[in-house]
N, C-alpha and C positions, 0 to 999 in steps of 0.2 A: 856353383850348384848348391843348392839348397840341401841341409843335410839329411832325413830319411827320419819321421816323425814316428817315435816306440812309445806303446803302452804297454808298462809293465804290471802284471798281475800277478800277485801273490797275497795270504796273507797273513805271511811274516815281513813283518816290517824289516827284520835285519835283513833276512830275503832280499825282500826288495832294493837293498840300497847294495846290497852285493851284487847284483844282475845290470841293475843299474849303473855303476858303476863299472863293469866289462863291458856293459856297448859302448859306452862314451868313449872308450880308451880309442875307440875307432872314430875321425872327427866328421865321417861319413853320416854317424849316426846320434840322434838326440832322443832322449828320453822326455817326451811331452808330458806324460802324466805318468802316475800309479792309482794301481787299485786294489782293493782287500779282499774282492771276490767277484764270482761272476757277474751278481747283479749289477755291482757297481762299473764294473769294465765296459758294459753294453749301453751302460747311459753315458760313460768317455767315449765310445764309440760314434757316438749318435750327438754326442755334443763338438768331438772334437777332428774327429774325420781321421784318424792315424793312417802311418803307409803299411804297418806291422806293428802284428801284436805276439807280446810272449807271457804265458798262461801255466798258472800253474794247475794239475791237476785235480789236488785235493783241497779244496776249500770251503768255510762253513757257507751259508745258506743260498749258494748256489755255489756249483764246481766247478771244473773247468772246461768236462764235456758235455755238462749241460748247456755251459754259455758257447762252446765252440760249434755245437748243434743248432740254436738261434740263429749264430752268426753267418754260416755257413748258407741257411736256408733264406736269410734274409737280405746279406747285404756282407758277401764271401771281401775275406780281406788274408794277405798269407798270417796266419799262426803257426807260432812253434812254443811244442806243449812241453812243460819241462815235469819231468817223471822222477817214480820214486822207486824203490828194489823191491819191496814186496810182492809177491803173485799178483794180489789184485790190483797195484799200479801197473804191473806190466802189463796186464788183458786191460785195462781202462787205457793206457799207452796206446795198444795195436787198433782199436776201437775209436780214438782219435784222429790215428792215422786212414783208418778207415772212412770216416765221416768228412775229411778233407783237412784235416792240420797238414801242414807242407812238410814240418818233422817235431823231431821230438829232440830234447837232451837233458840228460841224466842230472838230477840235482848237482851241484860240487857240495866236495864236504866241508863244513866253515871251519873247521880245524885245520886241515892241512890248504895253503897258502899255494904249494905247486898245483896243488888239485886244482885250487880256483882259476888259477893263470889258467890252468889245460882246457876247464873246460871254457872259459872263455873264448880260448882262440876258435873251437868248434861252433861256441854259437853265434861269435862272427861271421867265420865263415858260411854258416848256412844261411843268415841273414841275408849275407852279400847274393848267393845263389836266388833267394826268395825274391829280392828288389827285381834281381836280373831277367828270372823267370815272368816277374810280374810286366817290365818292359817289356821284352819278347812277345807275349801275349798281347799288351795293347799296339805293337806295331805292325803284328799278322791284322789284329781288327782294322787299323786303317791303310792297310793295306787291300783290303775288300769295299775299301770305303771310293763311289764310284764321284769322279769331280761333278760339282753343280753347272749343270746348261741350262741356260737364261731359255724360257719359254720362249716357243715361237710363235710368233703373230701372223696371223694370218689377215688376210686383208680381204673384206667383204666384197663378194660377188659384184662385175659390172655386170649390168642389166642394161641391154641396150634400149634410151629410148624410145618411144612408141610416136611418130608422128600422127597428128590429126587425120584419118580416114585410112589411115594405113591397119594393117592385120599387127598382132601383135606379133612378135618373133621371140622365140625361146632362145635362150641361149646356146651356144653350141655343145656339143657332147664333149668333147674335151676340156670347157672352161669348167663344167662341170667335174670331169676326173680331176681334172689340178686341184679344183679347189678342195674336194675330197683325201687326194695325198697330201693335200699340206695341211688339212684338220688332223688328220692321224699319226699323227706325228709320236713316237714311241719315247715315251722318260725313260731314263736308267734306272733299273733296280737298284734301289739302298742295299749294300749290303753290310753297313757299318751295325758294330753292333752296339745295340741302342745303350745310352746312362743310366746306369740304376738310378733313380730319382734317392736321395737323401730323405732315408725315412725310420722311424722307431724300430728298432727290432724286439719283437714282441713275442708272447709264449712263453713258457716256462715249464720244462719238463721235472717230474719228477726227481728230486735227489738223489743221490747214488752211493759210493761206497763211502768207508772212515778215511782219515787223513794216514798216507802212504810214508815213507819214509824216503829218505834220500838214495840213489843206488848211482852206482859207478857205470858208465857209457867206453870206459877205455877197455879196449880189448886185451886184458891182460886177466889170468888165473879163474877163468870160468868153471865153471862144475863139470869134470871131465865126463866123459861117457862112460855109461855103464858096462863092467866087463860081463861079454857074455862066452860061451862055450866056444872052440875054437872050429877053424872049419881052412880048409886047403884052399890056400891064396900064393899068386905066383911068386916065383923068387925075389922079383923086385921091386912087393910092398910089402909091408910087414905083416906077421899074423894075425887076422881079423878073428870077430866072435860069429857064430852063426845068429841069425834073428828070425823074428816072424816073416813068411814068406806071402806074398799076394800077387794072386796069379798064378800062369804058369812058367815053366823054364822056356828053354828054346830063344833066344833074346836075341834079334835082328836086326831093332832099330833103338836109336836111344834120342831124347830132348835132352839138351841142356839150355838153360835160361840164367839170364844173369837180368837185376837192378838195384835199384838203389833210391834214391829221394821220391816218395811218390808211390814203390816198389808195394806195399800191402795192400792199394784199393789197388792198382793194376793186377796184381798177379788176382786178388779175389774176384776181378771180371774175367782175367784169362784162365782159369781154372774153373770157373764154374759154368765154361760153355765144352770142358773138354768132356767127354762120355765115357763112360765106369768101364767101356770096353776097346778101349784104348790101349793100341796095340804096342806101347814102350814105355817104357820107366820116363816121368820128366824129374828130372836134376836140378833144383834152384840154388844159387847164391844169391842172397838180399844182405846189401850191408846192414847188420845190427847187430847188437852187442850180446856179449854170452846172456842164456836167458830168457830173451827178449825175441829171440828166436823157435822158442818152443811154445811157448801162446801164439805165438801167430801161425805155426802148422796148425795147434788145438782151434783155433777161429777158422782160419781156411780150409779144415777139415769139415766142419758145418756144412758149408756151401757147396762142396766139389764132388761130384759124383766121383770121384778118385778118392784113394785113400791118403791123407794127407799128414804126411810126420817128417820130427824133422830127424833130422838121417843119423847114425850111429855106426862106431865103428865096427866093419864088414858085415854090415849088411849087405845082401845080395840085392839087387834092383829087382824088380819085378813090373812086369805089365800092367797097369790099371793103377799105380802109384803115385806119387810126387814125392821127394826128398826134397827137404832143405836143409841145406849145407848151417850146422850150429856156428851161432857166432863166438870169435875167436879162436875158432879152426879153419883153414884151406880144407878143401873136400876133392878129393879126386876121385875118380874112376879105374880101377885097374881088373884083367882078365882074373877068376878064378878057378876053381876045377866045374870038369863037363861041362864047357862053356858057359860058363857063368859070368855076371860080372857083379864087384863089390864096392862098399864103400872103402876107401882110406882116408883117415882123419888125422893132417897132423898139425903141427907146431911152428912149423918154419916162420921164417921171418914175414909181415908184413909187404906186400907187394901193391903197388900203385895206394899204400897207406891203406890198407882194406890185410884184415883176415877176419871172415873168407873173402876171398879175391875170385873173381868171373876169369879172369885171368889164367888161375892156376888149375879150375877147373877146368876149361877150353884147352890148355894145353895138354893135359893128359887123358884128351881123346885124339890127340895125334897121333898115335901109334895102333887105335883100335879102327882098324882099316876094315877088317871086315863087320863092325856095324855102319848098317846107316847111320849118319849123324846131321841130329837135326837143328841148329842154334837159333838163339832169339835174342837180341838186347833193347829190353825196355827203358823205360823211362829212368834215369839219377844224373847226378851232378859227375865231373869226372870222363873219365876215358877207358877205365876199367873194362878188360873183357874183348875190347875193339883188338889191339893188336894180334890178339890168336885168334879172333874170330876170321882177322886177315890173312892167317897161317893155314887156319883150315880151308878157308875156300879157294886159296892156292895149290894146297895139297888134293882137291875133288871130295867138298866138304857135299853133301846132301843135298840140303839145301839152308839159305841166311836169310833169317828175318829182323826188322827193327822197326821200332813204334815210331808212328810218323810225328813231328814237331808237334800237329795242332793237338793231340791228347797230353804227351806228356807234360808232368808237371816240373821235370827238369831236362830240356834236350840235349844231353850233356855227353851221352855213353850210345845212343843210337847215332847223333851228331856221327860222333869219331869215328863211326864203325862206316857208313854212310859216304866219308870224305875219303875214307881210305879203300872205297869202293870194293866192297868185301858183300852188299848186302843187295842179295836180290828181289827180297821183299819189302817195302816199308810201306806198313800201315797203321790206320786209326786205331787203339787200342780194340773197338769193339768187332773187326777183323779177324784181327791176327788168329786167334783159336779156330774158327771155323775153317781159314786156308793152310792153317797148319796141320788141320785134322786132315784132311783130303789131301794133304804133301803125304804126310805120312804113310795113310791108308793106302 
């Protein structure tokens, strides 16, 4: 097999030969060209056909989501954006991911040697997911694709004929019907989905922010939570702080949702079909890195007639909310006083190579029996999340949802949950909210 054609865009040149050299290290994959910024990647694009592109964000006289916006709109191919630490790389980050980049990862530092190794093996891997995903996709299309039937001929009317002095005779009624069903003869619908024809991608948006700095994607020493005032939490989590409250008490049913590759435009379609009076807290885990997780509440709060932040230690849930679990912490669930329930945020170890883990969160709603519990697994790479989704709906979980293959942009974590037959709902992303609402309700 032919190895998997990369255009790499940045523009540092040492950049470039560092990134460059982590995908080669994989003989899967070949570095066709580079580019020094967006304009220039868009005319490789267009000149060179690549199978994947990796983009850096911040670059001079076009950037990375300016050119990832053309591309996208013109002649969609997977990218993965590589990000910097400062604030406004992270919101250009979630915004990326929003407009269709497949993912993102974190500059490495050219200083440290183990860094580069680390991040390299990440953005192989997603590479590898991105090729997969992209298979996937064209073998559902020719799967829809109906075989070709040779037209049928049909063979012109006999007419009988006319002897001298005889009347003339019509043909009979039935030579007639035949000849009728065998003109109407029914083609199959196409339903392959058609080539994009090989063409310029053109436009040009306006410029955006200054060039971002490098920032670190490994889950390790994130900006911990803020300490806030303390508030009565059960014996077997630790002292939580009180927080802003929204909504009322009284808490009956609760969502938890878990994703991952793909996880920010999915959750910003299934969150902005849920309504402000929506009767239980939803609970997110999306894998991403300390950080990088609190621009994308501040984004998805935009959109969502819910209130949208990302969760902090003991906070109480409340009605009309969305939590998401901060990256480089597990997020759990546990009872507090007058029936309440809160966040716990801790530390522990990594599980299914994810903190936060969908996982850790599903599990400690196994003991909260008396809410409804409601779960969902959308679209990422992985299995994350699938085997307590398994646990609950053995224990007389609510009710289980998962995003059907043809949306997701990685079928990886619905997949698993799906096989291990745990999922009673599986639908099209643009679904899932409106029969989750009416589950709930």
């Amino acid at each position: 097999m032919k190895p998997y054609r990369v255009l790499v865009v940045d523009d540092s040149a040492f950049m470039r030969k560092i990134i460059s050299d982590l995908i080669e290290n994989d003989a899967d994959f070949q570095v066709t060209a580079t580019a020094k910024n967006g304009r220039e990647a868009i005319e490789k694009i267009n000149e060179l056909r690549p199978d994947l592109v990796t983009m850096d964000v911040e670059m001079p006289e076009m950037n990375g989501l300016e050119a990832l916006k053309i591309i996208m709109a013109s002649d969609p191919l997977p990218v993965i954006m590589l990000s910097g630490i400062n604030e406004e790389g992270m919101k250009e980050t979630i915004l990326a991911l929003e407009w269709g980049a497949f993912d993102f990862i974190r500059k490495p530092s050219i200083t440290n040697s183990q860094d580069i190794m680390g991040v390299g093996e990440s953005l192989r891997e997603q590479m590898k997911e991105a090729m997969m995903a992209r298979e996937q996709r064209e073998a559902r299309a020719s799967a829809f694709k109906l075989p070709d039937i040779p037209p049928v001929e049909v063979a012109p009317p006999t007419v009988p004929r006319v002897m001298p002095g005889k009347p003339k005779v019509e043909p009979k009624a039935s030579l007639k019907n035949e000849v009728t069903k065998k003109t109407r003869v029914k083609q199959p619908l196409d339903h392959t989905v058609p080539k994009r024809a090989a063409k310029p991608l053109i436009s040009t948006p306006p410029p955006l922010s200054a060039k971002s700095n490098a920032r670190s994607r490994v889950e390790n020493n994130p900006t911990p939570p803020k300490p806030l005032p303390k508030v009565e939490v059960s014996s077997d989590a630790p002292a939580n702080p009180q927080v802003r409250k929204y909504g009322s008490n009284d808490l009956q049913k609760l969502v938890a949702v878990g994703c991952s590759t793909g996880g920010p435009r999915a959750l910003k379609v299934f969150l902005e079909k849920i309504p402000a009076d929506f009767p239980a807290p939803i609970v997110i885990v999306q894998h991403m890195p300390p950080n990088f997780t609190k621009s994308l509440a501040q984004r998805l709060n935009t959109f969502s007639p819910l209130e949208v932040l990302e969760a902090e230690q003991g906070m109480i849930l409340q009605k009309g909310a969305a939590y998401i679990a901060p990256g480089g912490y597990h997020l759990q669930v546990v009872p507090s006083s007058r029936g309440q329930y809160a966040v716990v945020l801790t530390k522990e170890e990594a599980r299914n190579g994810h903190r936060p883990s969908v996982d850790v969160l599903f599990e400690s709603l196994l003991p909260l029996t008396s809410l409804e519990r409601h779960l969902l697994l959308m679209t990422g790479m992985g299995s994350d999340g699938a085997r307590m989704m398994k646990s609950l709906y053995d224990s007389g979980v609510t009710s289980t949802f998962a995003e059907s293959e043809e949306t997701c942009v990685v079928y990886g974590m619905p997949r698993s949950a799906v096989e291990l037959q745990c999922v009673q709902h599986v639908l099209p992303l643009q679904e899932i909210a409106p029969r989750l609402v009416q589950a709930v309700k």
